[in-house]
C-alpha atoms as one frame of an Amber mdcrd trajectory, in Angstrom:
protein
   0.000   0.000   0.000   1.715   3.224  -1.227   0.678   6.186   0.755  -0.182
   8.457  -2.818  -2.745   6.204  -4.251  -4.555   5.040  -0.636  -8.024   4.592
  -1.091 -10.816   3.729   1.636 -10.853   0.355   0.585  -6.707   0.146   0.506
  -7.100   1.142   4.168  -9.640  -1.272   4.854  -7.698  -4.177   3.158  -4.569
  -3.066   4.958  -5.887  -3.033   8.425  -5.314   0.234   9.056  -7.020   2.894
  11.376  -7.268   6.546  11.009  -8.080   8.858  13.774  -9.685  12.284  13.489
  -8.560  14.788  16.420  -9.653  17.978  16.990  -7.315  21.012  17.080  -9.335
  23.443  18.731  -7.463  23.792  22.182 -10.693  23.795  24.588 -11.912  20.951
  22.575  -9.057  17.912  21.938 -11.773  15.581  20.686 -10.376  12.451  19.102
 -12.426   9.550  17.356 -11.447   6.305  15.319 -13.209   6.888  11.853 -15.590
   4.440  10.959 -13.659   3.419   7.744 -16.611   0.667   6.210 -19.374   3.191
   6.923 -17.544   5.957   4.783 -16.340   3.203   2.078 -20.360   2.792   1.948
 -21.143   6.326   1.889 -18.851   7.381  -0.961 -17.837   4.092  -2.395 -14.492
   2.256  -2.222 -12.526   4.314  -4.266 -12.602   7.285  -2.668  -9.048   8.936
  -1.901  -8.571   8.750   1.390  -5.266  10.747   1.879  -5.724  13.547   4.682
  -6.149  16.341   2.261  -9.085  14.022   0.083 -10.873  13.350   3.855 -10.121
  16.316   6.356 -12.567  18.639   4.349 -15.343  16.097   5.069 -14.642  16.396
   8.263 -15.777  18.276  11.447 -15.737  17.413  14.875 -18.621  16.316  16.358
 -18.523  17.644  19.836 -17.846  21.288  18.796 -17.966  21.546  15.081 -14.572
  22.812  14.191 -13.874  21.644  10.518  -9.753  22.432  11.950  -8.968  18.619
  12.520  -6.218  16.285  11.812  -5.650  12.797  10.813  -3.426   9.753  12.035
  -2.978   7.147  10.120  -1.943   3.318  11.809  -1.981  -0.705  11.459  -5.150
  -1.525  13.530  -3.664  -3.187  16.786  -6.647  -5.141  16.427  -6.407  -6.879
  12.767  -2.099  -7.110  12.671  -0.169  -9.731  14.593   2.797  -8.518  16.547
   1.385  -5.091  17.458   2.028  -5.273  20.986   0.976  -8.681  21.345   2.374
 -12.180  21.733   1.544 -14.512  18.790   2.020 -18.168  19.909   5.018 -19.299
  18.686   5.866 -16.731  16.293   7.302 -13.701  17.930  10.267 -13.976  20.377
   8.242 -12.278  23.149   6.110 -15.330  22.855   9.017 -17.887  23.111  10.042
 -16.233  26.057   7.480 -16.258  27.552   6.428 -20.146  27.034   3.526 -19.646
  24.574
């Protein structure tokens, strides 16, 4: 996955997560964006770089449209982030699994 040509879908299939937070200082609002619900909304192919998706955006506690984007493997969907995979990491070994 090449970071110029990432699409919703590319994100999806590369079990990734983006996070929207908010940049207004009284606010600080972060959320993990629903990545399925917006491939449904405007289709797979959408460009989902952060300048293609931050003018979608607003924050939904105060409505600022100033917001920012990160961009990470979901912990969830990808072995060895932070976790012991039987038999496969050396964490695991080490720790008998």
């Amino acid at each position: 996955m090449t970071g110029s040509n990432w699409t919703l879908q590319s994100l999806i299939d590369g079990k990734m997560t983006v996070t929207a937070f908010c940049h207004k200082t009284s606010c600080n609002h972060s959320k993990v964006l629903p990545l399925e619900a917006l491939r449904d909304r405007f289709g797979p192919d959408t460009p989902a770089m952060e300048w293609h998706l931050r003018p979608k955006l607003k924050c939904e506690l105060c409505g600022s449209k100033v917001v920012g984007l990160i961009y990470a493997p979901d912990a969830n969907k990808v072995s060895g982030m932070g976790k012991a995979v039987p038999g496969k990491s050396l964490y695991a070994k080490a720790k008998g699994e």
